[in-house]
C-alpha positions as CSV (number, residue, x, y, z in Angstrom):
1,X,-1.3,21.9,-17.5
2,X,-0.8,19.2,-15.0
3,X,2.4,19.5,-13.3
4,X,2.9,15.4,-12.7
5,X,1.5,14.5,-15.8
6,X,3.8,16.4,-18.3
7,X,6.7,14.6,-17.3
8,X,7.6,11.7,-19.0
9,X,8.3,8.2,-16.9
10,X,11.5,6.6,-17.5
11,X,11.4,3.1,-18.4
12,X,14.7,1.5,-16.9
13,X,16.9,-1.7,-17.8
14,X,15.0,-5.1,-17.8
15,X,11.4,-3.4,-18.0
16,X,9.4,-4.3,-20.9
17,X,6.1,-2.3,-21.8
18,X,3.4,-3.7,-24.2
19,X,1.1,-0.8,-25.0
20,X,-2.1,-2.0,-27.1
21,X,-4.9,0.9,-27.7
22,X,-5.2,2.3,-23.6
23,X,-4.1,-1.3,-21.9
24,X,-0.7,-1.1,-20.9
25,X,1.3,-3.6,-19.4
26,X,4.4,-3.9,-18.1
27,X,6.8,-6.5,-17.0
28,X,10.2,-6.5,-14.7
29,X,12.4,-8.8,-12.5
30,X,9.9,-8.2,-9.4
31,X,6.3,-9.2,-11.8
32,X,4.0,-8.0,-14.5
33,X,1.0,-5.5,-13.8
34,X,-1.6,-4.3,-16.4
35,X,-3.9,-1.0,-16.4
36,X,-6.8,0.1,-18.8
37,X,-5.9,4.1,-19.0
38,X,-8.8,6.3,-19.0
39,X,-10.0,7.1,-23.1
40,X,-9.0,10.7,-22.8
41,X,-5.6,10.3,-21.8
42,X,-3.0,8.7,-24.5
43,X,-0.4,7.1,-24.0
44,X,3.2,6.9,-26.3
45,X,6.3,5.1,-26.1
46,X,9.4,6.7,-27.0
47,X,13.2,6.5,-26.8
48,X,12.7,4.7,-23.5
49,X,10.2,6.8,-22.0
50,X,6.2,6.4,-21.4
51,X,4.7,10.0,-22.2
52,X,1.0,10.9,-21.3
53,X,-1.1,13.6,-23.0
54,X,-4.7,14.4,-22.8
55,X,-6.9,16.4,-25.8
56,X,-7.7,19.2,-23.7
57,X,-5.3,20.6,-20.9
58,X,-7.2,23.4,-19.8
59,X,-10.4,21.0,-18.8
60,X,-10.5,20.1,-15.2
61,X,-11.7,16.2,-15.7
62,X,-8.6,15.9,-18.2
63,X,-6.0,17.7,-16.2
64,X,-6.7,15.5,-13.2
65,X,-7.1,12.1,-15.2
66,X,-3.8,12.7,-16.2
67,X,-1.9,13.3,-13.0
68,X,-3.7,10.4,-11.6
69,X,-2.9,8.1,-15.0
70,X,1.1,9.2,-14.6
71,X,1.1,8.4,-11.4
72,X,-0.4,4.9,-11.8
73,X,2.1,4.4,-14.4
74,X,5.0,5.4,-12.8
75,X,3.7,3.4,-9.4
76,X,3.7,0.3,-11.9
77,X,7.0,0.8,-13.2
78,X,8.6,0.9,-9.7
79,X,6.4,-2.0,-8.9
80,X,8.3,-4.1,-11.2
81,X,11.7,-3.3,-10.8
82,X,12.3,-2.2,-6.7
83,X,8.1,-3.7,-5.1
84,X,6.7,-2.3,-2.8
85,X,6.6,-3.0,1.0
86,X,4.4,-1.9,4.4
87,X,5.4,-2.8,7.8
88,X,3.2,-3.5,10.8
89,X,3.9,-3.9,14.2
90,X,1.9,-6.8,16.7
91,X,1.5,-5.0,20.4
92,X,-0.1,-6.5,23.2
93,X,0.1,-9.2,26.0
94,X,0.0,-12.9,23.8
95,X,-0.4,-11.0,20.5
96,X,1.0,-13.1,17.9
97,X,1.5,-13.6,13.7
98,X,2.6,-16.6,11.9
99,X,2.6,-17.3,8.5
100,X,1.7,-20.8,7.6
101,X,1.8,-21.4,3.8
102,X,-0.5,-18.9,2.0
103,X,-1.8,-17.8,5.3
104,X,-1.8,-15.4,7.6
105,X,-2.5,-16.6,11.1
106,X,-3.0,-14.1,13.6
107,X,-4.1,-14.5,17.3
108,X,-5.1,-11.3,18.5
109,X,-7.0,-11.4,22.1
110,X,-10.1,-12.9,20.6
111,X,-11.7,-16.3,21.7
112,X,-10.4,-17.3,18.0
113,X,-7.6,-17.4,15.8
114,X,-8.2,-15.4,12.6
115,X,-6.6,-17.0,9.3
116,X,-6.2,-14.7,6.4
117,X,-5.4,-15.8,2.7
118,X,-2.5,-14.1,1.8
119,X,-3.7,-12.0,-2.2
120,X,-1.9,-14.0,-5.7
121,X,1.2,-11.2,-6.5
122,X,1.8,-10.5,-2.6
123,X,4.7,-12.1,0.3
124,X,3.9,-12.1,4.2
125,X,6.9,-12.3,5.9
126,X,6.7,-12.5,10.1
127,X,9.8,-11.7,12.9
128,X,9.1,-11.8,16.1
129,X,6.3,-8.9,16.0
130,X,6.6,-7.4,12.8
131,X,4.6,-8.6,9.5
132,X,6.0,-7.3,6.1
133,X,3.8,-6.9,3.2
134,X,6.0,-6.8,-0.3
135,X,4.6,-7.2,-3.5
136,X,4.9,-5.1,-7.1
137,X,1.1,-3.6,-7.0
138,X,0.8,-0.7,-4.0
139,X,-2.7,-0.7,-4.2
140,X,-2.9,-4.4,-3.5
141,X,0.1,-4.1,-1.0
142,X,-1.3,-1.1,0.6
143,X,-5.0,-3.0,0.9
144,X,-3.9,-5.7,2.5
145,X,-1.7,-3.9,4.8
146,X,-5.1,-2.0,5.9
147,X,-7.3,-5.1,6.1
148,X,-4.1,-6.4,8.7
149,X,-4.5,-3.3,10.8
150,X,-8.4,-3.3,10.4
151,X,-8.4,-7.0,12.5
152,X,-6.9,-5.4,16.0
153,X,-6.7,-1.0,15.5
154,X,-4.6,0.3,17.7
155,X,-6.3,1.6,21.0
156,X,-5.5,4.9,22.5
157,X,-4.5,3.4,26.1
158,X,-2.4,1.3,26.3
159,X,-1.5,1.1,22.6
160,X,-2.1,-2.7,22.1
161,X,-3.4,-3.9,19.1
162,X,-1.8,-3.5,15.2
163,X,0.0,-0.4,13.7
164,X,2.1,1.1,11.2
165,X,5.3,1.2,12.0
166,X,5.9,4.8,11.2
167,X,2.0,5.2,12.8
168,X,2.3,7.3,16.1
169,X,-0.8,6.4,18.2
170,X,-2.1,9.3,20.4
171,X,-2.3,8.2,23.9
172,X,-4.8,9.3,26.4
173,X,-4.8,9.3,30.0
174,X,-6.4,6.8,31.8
175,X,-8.8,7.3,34.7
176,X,-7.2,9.3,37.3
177,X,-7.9,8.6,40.9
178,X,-8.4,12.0,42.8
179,X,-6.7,11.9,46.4
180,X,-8.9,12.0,49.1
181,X,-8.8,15.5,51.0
182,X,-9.8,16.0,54.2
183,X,-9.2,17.0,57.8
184,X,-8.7,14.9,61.2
């Protein structure tokens, strides 16, 4: 039996499902998201709950299919009602972000400035070197997030460039100058 997919996911206060054959979709306060459940795992609402089951428990395939569809589910249903949010942090001499209407603008070191279109479902928000990604999806909050990072990695030096804020970067030594030795 899967551990994370026998237990049921709560549906709180304000969360509405809508569960037609295996497309589920759910709306809260924060958005609506929709998933297409793998065939061999079902899906049924009751008293409040969403409960997963799959045919045949003892088959690997199933028994992973429905961990990972539990955990989709339960990712949506905190997607609606609290959203989801990953925090980056600008370093470096004249590195700079600024959102400008559906935009990203960040100017990173290179001869240009790099303009990203912020995904439909997600918020940017920019002070003084930190950019917040919120949004209900945390695949589509997590993406984004990477592609950020992905513009400007962190470098192993001097640590400039774009990071996690819970990231720690492994510094290296830099070239060390041996004293010269020697007699009079």
């Amino acid at each position: 039996m899967s551990r994370v997919g026998k237990k049921a996911v709560s549906i709180p206060n304000g969360v509405t499902v809508d569960l037609k054959g295996n497309r589920l979709k759910i709306k809260g306060p924060k958005g609506e998201l929709s998933l297409d459940v793998h065939p061999k795992v079902k899906l049924n609402q009751e008293a409040g709950e969403i409960v997963l089951n799959v045919q045949r428990s003892n088959n690997k395939l199933e028994r992973s299919l429905w961990g990972l569809s539990r955990s989709l589910v339960n990712n949506m249903v905190l997607g609606v009602t609290e959203g989801f949010s990953k925090s980056l942090e600008v370093n470096g001499v004249g590195y700079k972000a600024q959102v400008s209407g559906k935009k990203l603008v960040l100017n990173l070191g290179y001869s240009h400035t790099i303009e990203m279109e912020v995904p439909a479902g997600l918020e940017v928000k920019v002070e003084k070197n930190i950019i917040v990604v919120t949004g209900a999806d945390k695949q589509a909050v997590g993406e984004f997030a990477a592609v950020i990072r992905q513009k400007r990695a962190p470098e192993p030096y001097k640590g400039k460039g774009i990071k996690y804020i819970d990231e720690v970067i492994r510094r290296k030594a830099g070239k060390v100058v041996k004293a010269v030795g020697g007699g009079a």
